[in-house]
mmCIF file of the N, C-alpha and C atoms, coordinates in Angstrom:
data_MODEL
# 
_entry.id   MODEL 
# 
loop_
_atom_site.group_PDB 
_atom_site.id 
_atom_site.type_symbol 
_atom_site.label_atom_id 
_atom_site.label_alt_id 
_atom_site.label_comp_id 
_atom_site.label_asym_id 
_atom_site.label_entity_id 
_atom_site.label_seq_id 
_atom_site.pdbx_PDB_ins_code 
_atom_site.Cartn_x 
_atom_site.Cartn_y 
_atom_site.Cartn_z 
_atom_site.occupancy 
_atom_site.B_iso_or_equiv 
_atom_site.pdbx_formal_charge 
_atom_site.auth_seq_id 
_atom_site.auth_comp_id 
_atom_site.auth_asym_id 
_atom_site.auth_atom_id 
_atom_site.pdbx_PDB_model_num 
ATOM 1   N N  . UNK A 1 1  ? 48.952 21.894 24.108 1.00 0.00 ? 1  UNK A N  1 
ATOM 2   C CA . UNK A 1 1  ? 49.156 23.024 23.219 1.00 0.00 ? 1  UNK A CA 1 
ATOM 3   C C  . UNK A 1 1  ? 48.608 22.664 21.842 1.00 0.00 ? 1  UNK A C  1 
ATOM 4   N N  . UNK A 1 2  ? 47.707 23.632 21.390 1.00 0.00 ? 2  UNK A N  1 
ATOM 5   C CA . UNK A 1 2  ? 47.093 23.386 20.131 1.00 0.00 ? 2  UNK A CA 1 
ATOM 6   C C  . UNK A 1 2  ? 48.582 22.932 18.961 1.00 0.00 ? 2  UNK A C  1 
ATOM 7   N N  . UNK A 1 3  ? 48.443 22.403 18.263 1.00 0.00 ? 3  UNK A N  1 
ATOM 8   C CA . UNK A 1 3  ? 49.111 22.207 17.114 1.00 0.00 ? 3  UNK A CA 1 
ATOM 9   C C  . UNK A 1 3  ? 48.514 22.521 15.473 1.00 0.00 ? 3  UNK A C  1 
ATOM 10  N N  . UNK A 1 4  ? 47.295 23.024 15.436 1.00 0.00 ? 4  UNK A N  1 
ATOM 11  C CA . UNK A 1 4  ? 47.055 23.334 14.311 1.00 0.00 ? 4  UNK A CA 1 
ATOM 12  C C  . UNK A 1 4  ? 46.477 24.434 14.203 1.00 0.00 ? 4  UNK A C  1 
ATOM 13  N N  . UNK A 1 5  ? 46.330 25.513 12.967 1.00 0.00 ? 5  UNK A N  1 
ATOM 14  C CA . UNK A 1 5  ? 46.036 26.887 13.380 1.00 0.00 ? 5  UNK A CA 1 
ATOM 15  C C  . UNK A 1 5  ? 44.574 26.748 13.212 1.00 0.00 ? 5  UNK A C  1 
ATOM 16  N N  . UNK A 1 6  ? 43.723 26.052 13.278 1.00 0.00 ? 6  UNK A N  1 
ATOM 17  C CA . UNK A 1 6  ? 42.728 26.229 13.739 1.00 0.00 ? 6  UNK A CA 1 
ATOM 18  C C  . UNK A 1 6  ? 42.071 25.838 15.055 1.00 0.00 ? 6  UNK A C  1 
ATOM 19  N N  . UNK A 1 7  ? 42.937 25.091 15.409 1.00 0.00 ? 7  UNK A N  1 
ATOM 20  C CA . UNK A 1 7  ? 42.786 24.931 17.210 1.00 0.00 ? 7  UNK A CA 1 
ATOM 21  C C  . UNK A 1 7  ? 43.526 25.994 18.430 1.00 0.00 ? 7  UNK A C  1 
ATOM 22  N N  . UNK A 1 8  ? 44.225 26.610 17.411 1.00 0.00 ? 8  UNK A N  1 
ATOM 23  C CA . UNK A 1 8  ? 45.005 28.011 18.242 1.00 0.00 ? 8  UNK A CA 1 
ATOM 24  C C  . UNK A 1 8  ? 44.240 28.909 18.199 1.00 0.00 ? 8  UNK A C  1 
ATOM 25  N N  . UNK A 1 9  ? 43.131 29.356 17.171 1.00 0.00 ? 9  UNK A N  1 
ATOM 26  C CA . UNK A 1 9  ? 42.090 29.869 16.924 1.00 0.00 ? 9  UNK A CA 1 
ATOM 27  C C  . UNK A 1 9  ? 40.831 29.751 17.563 1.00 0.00 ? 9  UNK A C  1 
ATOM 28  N N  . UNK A 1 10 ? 40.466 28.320 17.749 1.00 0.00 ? 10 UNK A N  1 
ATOM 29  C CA . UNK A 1 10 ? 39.716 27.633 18.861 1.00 0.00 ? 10 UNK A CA 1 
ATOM 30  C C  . UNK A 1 10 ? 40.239 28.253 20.474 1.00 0.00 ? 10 UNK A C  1 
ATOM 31  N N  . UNK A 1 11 ? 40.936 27.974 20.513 1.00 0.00 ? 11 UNK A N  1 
ATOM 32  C CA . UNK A 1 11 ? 41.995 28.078 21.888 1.00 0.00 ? 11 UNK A CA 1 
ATOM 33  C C  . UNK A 1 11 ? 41.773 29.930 21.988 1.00 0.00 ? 11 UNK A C  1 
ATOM 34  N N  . UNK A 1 12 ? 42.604 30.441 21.333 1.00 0.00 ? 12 UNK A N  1 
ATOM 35  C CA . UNK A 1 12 ? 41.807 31.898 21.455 1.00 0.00 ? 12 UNK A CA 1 
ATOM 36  C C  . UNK A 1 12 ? 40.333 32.371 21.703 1.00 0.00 ? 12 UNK A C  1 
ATOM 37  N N  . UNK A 1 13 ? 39.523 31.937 20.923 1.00 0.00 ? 13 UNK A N  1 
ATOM 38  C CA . UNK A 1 13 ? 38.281 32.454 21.013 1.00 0.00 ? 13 UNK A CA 1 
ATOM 39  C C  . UNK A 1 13 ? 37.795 31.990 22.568 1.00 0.00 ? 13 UNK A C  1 
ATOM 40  N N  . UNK A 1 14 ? 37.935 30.400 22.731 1.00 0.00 ? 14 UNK A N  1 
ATOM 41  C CA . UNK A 1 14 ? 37.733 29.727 23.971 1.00 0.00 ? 14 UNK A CA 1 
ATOM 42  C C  . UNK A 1 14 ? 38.086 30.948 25.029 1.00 0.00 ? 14 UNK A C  1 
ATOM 43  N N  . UNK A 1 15 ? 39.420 31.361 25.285 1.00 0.00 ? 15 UNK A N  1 
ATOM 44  C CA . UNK A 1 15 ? 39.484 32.415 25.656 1.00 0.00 ? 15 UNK A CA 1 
ATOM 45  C C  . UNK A 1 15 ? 39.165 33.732 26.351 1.00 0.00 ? 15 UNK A C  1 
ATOM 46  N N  . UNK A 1 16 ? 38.942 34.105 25.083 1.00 0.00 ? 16 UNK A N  1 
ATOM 47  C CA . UNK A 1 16 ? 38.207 35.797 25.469 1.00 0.00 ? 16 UNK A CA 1 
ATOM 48  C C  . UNK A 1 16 ? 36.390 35.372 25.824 1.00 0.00 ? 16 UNK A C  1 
ATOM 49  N N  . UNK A 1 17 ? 36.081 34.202 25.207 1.00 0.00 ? 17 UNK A N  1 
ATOM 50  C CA . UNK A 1 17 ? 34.641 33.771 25.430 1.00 0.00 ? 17 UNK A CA 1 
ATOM 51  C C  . UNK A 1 17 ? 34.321 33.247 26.982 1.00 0.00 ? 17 UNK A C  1 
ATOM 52  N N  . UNK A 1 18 ? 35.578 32.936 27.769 1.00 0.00 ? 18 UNK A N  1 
ATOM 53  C CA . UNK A 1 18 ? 35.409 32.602 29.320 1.00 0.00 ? 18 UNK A CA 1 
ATOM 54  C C  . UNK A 1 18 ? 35.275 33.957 30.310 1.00 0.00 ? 18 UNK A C  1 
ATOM 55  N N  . UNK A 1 19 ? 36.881 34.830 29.312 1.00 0.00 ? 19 UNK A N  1 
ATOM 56  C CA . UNK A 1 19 ? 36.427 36.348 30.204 1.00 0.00 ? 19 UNK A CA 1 
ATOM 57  C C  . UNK A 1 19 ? 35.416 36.835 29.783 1.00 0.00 ? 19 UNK A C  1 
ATOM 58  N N  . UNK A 1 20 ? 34.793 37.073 28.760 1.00 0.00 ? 20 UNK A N  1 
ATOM 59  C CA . UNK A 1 20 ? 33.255 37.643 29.079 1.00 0.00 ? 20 UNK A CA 1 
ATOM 60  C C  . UNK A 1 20 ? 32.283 37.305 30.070 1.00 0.00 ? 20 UNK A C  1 
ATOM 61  N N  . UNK A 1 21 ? 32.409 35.621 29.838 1.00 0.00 ? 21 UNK A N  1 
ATOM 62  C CA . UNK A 1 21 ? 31.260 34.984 30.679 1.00 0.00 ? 21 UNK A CA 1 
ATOM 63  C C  . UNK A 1 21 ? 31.462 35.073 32.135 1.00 0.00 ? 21 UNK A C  1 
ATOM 64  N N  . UNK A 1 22 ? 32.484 34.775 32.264 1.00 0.00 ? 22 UNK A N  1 
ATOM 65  C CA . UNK A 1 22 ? 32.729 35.082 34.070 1.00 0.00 ? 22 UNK A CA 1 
ATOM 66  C C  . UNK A 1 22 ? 32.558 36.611 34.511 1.00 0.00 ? 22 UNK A C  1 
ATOM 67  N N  . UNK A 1 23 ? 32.879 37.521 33.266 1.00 0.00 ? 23 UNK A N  1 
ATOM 68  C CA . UNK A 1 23 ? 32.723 38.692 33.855 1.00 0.00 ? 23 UNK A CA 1 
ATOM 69  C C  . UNK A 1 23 ? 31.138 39.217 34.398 1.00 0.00 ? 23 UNK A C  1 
ATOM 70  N N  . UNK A 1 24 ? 30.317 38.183 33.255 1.00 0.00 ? 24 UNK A N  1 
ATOM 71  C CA . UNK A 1 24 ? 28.411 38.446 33.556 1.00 0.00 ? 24 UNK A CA 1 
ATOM 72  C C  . UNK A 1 24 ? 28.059 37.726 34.865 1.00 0.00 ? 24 UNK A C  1 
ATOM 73  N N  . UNK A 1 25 ? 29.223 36.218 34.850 1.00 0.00 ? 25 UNK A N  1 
ATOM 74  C CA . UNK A 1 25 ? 28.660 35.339 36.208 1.00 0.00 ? 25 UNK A CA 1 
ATOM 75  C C  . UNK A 1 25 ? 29.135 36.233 37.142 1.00 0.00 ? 25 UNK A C  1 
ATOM 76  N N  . UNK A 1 26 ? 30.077 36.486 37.433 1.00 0.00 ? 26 UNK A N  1 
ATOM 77  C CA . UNK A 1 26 ? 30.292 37.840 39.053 1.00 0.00 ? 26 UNK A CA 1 
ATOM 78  C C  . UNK A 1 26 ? 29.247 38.647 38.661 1.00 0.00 ? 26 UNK A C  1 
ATOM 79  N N  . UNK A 1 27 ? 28.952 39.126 37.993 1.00 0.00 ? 27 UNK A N  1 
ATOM 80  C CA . UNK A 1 27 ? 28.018 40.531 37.638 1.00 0.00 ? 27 UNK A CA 1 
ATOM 81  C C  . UNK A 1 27 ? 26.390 40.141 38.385 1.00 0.00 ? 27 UNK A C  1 
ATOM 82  N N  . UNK A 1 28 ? 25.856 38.905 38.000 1.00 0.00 ? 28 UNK A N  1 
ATOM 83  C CA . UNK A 1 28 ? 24.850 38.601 38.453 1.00 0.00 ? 28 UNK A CA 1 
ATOM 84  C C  . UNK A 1 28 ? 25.079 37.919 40.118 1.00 0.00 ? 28 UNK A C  1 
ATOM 85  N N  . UNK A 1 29 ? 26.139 37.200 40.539 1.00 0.00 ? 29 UNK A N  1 
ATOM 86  C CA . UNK A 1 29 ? 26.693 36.491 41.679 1.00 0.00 ? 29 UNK A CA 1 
ATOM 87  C C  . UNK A 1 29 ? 26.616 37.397 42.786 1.00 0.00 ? 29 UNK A C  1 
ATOM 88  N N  . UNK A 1 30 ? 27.428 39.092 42.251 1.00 0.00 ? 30 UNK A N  1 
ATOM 89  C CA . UNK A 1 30 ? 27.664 40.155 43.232 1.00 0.00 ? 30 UNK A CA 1 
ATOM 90  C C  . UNK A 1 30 ? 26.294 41.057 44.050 1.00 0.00 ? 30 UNK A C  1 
ATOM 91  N N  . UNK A 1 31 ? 24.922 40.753 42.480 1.00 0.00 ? 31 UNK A N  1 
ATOM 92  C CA . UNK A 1 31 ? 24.030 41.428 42.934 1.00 0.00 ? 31 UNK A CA 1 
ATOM 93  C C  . UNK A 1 31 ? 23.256 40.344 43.549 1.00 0.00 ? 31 UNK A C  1 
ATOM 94  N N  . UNK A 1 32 ? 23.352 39.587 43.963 1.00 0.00 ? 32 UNK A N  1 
ATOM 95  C CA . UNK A 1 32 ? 22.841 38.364 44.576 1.00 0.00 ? 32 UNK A CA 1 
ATOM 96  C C  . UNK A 1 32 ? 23.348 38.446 46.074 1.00 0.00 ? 32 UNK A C  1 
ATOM 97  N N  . UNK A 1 33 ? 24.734 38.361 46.008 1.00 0.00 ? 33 UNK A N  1 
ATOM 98  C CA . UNK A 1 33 ? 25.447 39.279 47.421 1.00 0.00 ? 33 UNK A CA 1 
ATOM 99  C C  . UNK A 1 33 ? 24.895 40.318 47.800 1.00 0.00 ? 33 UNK A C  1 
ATOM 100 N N  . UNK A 1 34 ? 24.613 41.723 46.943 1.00 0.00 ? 34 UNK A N  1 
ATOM 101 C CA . UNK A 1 34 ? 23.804 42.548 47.214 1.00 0.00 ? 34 UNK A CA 1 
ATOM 102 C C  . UNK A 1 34 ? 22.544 42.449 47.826 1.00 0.00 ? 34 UNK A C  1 
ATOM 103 N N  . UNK A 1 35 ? 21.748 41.928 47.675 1.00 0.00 ? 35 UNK A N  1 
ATOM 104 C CA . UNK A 1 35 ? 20.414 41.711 47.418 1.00 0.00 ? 35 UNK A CA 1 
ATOM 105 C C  . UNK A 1 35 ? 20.253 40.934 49.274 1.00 0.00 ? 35 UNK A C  1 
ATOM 106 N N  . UNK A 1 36 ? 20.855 39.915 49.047 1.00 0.00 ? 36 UNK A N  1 
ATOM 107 C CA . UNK A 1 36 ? 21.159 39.270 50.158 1.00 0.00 ? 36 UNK A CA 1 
ATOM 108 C C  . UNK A 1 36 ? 21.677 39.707 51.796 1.00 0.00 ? 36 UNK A C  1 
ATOM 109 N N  . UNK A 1 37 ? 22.198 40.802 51.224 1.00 0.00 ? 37 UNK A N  1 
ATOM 110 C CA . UNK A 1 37 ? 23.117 41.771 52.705 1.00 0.00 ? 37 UNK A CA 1 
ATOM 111 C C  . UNK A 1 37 ? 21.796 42.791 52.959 1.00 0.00 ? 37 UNK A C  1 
ATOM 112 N N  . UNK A 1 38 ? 20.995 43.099 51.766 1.00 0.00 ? 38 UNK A N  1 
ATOM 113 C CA . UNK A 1 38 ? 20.193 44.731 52.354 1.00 0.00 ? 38 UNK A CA 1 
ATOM 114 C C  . UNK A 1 38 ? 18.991 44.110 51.144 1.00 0.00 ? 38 UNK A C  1 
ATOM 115 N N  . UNK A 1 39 ? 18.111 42.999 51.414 1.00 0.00 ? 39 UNK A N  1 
ATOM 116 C CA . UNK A 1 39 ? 16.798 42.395 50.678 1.00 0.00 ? 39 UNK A CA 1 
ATOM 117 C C  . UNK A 1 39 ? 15.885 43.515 50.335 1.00 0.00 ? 39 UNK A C  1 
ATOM 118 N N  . UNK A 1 40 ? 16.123 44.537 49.591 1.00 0.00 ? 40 UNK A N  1 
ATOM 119 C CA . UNK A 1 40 ? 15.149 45.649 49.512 1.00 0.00 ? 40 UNK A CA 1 
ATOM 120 C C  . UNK A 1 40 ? 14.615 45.343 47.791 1.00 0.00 ? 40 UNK A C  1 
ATOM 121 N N  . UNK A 1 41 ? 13.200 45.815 47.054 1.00 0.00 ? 41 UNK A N  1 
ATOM 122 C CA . UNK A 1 41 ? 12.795 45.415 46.136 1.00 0.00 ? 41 UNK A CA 1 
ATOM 123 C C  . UNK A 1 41 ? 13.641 46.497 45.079 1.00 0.00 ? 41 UNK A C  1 
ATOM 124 N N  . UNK A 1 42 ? 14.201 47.363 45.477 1.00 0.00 ? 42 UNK A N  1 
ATOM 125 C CA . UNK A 1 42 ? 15.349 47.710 43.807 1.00 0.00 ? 42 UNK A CA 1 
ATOM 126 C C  . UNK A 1 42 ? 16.690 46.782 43.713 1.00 0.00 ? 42 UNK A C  1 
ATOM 127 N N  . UNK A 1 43 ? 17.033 46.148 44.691 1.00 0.00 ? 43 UNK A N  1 
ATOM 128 C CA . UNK A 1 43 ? 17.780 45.212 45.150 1.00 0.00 ? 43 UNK A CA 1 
ATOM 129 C C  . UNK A 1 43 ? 17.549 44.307 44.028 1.00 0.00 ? 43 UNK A C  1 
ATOM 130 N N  . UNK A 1 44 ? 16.176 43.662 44.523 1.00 0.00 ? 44 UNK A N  1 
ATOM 131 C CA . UNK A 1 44 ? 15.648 41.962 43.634 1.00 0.00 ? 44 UNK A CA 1 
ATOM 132 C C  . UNK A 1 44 ? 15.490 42.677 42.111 1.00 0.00 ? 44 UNK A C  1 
ATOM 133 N N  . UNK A 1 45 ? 15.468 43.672 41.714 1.00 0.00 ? 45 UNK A N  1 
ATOM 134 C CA . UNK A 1 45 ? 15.060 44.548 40.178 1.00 0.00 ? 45 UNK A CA 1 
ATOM 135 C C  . UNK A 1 45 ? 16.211 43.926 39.713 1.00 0.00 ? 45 UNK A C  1 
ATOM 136 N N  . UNK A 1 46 ? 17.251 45.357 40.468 1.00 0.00 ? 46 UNK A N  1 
ATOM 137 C CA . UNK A 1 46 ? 19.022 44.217 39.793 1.00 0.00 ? 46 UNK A CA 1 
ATOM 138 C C  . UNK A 1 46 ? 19.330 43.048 39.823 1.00 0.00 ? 46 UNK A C  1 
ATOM 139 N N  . UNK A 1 47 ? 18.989 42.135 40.374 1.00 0.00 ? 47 UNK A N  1 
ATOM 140 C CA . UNK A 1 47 ? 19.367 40.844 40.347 1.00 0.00 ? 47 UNK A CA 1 
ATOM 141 C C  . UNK A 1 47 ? 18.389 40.505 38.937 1.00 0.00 ? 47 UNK A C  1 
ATOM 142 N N  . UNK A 1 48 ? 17.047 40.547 39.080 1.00 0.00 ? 48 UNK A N  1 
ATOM 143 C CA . UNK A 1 48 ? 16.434 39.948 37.925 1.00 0.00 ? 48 UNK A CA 1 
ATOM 144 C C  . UNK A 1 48 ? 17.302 40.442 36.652 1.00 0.00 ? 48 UNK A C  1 
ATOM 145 N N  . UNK A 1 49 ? 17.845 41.545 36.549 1.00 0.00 ? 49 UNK A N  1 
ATOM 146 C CA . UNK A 1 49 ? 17.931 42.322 35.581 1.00 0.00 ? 49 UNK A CA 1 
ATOM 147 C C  . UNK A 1 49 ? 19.558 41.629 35.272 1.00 0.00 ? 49 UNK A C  1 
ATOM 148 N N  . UNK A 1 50 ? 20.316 41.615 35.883 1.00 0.00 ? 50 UNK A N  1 
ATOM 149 C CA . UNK A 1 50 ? 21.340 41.024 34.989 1.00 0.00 ? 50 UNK A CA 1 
ATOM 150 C C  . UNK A 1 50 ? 21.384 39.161 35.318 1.00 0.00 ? 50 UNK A C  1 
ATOM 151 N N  . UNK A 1 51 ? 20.286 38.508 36.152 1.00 0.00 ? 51 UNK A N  1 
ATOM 152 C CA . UNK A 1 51 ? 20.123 37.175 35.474 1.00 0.00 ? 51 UNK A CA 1 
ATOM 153 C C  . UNK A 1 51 ? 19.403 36.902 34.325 1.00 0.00 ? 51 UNK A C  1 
ATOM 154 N N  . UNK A 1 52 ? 18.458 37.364 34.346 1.00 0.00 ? 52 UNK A N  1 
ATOM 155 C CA . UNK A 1 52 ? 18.221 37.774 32.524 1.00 0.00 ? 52 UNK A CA 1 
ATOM 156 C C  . UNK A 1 52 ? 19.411 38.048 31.251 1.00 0.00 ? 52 UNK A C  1 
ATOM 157 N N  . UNK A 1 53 ? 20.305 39.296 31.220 1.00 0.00 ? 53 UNK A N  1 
ATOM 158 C CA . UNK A 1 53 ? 20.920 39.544 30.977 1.00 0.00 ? 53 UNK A CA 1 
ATOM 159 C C  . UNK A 1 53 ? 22.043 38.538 30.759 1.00 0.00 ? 53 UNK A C  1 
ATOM 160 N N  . UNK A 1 54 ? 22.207 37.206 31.545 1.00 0.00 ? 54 UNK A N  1 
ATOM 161 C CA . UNK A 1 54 ? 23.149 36.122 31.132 1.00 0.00 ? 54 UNK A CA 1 
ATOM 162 C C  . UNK A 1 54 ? 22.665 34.983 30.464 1.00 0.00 ? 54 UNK A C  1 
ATOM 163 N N  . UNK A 1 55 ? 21.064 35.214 30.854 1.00 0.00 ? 55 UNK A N  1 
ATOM 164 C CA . UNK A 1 55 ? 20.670 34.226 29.986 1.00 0.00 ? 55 UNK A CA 1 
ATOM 165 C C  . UNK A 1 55 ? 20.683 34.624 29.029 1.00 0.00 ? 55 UNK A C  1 
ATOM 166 N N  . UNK A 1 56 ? 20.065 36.005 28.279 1.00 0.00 ? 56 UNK A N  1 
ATOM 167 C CA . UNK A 1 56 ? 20.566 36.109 26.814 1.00 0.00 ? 56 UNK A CA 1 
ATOM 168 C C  . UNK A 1 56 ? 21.796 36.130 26.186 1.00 0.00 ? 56 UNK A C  1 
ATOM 169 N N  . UNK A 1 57 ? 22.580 36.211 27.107 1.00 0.00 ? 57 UNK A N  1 
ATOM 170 C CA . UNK A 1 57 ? 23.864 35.790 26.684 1.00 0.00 ? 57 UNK A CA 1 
ATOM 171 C C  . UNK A 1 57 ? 24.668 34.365 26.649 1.00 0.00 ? 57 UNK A C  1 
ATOM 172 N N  . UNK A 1 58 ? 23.558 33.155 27.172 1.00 0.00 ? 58 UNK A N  1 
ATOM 173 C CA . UNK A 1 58 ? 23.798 32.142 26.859 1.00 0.00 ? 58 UNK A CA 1 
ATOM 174 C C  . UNK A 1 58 ? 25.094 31.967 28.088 1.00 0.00 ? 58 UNK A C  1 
ATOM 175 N N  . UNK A 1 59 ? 24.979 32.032 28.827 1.00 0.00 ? 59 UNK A N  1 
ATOM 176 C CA . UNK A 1 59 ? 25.979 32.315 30.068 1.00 0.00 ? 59 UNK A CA 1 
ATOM 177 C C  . UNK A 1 59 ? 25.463 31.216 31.176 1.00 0.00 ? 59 UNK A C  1 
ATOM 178 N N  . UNK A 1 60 ? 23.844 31.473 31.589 1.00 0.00 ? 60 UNK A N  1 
ATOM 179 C CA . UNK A 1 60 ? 23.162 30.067 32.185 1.00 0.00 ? 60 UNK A CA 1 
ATOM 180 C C  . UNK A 1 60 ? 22.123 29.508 31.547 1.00 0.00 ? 60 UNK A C  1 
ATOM 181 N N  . UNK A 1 61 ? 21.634 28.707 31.978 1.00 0.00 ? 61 UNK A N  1 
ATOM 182 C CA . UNK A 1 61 ? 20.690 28.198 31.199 1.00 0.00 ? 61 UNK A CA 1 
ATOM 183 C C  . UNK A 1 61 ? 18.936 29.005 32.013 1.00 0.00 ? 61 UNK A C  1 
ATOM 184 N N  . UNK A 1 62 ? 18.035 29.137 30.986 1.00 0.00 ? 62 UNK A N  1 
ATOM 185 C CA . UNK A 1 62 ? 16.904 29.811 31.265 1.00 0.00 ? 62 UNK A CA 1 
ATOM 186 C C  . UNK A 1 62 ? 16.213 29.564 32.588 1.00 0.00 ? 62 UNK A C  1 
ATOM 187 N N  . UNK A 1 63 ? 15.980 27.623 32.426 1.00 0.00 ? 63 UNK A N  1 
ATOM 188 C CA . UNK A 1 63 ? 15.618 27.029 34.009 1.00 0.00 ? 63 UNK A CA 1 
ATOM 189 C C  . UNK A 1 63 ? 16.084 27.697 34.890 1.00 0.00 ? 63 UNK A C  1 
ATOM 190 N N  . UNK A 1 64 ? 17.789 27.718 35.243 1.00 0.00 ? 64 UNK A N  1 
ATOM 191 C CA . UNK A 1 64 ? 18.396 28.211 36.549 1.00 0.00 ? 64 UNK A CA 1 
ATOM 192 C C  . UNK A 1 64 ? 18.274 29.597 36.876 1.00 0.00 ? 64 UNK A C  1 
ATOM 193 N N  . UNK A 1 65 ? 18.169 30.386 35.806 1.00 0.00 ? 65 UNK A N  1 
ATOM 194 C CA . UNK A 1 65 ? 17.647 31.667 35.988 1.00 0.00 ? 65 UNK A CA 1 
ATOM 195 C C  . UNK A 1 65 ? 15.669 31.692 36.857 1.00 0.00 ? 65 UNK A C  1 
ATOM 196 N N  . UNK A 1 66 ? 15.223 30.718 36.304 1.00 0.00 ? 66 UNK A N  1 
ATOM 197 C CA . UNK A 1 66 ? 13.991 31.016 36.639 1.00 0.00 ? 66 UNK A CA 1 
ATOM 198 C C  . UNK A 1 66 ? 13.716 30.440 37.947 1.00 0.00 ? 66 UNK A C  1 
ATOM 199 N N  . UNK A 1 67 ? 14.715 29.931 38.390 1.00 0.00 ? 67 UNK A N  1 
ATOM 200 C CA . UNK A 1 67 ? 15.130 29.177 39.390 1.00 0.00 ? 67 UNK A CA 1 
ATOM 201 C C  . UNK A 1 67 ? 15.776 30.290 40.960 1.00 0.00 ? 67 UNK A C  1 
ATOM 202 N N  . UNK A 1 68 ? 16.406 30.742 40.133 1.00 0.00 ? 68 UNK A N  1 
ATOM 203 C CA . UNK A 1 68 ? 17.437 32.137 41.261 1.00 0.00 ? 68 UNK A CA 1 
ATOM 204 C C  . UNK A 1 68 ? 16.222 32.964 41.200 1.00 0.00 ? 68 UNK A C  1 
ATOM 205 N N  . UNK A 1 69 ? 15.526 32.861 40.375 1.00 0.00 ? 69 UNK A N  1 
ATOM 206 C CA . UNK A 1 69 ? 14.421 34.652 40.397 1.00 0.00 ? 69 UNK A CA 1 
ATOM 207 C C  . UNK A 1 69 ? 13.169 34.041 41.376 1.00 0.00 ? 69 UNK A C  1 
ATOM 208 N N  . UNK A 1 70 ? 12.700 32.760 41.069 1.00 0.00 ? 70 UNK A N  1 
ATOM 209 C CA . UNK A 1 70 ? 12.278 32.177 42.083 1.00 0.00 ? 70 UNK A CA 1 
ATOM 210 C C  . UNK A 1 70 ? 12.065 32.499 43.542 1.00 0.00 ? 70 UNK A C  1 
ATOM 211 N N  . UNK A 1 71 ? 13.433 31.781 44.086 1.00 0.00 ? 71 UNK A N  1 
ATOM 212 C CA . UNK A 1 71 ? 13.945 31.513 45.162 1.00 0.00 ? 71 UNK A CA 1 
ATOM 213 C C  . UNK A 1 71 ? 13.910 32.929 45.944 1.00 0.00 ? 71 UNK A C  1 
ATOM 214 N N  . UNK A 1 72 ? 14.437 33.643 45.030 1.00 0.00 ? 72 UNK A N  1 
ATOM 215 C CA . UNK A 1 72 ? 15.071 35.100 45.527 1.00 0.00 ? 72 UNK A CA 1 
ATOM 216 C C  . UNK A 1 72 ? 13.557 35.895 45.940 1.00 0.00 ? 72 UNK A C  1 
ATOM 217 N N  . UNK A 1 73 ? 12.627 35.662 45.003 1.00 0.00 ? 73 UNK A N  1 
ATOM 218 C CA . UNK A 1 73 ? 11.274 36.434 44.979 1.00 0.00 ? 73 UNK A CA 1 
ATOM 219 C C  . UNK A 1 73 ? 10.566 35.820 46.377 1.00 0.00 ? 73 UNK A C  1 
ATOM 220 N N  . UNK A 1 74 ? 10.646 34.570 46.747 1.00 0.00 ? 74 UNK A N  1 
ATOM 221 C CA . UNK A 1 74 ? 10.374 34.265 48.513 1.00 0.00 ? 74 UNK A CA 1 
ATOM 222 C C  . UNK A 1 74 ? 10.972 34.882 49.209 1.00 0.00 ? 74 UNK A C  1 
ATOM 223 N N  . UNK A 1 75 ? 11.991 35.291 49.304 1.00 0.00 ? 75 UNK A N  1 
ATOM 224 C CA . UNK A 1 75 ? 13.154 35.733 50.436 1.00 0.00 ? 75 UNK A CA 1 
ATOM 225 C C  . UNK A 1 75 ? 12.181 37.014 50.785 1.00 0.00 ? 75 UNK A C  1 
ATOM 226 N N  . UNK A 1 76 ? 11.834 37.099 52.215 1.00 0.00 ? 76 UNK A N  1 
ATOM 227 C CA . UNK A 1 76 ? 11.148 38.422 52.575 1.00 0.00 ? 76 UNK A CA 1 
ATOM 228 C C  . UNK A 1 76 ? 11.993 39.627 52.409 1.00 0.00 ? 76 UNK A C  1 
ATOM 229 N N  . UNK A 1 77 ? 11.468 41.127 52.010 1.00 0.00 ? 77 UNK A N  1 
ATOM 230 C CA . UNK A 1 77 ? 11.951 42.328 51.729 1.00 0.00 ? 77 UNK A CA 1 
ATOM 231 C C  . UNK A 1 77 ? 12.030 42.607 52.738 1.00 0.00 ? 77 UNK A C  1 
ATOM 232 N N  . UNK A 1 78 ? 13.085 43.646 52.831 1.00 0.00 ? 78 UNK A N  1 
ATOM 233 C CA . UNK A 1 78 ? 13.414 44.983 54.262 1.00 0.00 ? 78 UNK A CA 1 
ATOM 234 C C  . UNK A 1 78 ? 11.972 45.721 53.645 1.00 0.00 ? 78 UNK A C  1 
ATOM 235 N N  . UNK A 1 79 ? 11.191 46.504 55.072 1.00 0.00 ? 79 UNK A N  1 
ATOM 236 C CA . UNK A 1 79 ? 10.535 47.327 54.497 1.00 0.00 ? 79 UNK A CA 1 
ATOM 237 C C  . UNK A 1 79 ? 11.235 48.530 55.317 1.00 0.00 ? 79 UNK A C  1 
ATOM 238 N N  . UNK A 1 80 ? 10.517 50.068 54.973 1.00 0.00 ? 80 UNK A N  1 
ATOM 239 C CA . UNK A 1 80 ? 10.859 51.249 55.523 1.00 0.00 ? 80 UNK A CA 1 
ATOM 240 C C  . UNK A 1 80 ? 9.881  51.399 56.929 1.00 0.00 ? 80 UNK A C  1 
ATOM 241 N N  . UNK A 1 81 ? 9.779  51.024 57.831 1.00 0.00 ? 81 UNK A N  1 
ATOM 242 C CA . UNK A 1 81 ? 9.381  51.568 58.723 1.00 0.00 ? 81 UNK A CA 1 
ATOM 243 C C  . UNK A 1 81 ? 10.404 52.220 60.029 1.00 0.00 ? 81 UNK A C  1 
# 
């Protein structure tokens, strides 16, 4: 337990700064699930689009993003036939 009011302050911010971030890591995790169950190219759009979206938010680091967009961009598409 913090003991000084600036580590209770610390301790707060720490905080609300984990629920944001976990809320972007499911956000990008789920469309990855997505993407993965039905591989269609508006599918891989959303995924790029909110792993981007965490990297500017300092959530992952740029590499691992370029890394998931990668990986994901091999994975063969469903087509419509």
């Amino acid at each position: 337990m913090p003991n000084t009011s600036s580590a209770k302050k610390a301790l707060r911010q720490s905080t609300a700064k984990r629920q944001v971030n976990l809320r972007v890591i499911h956000a990008y995790k789920d469309a990855i699930r997505t993407f993965m169950q039905k591989p269609v190219a508006e599918n891989l759009n959303i995924v790029f689009s909110k792993v981007d979206k965490a990297v500017k938010r300092h959530v992952i680091h740029k590499n691992k993003a370029a890394r998931i967009k990668s990986r994901l961009s091999q994975h063969p598409l469903e087509t419509n036939t």
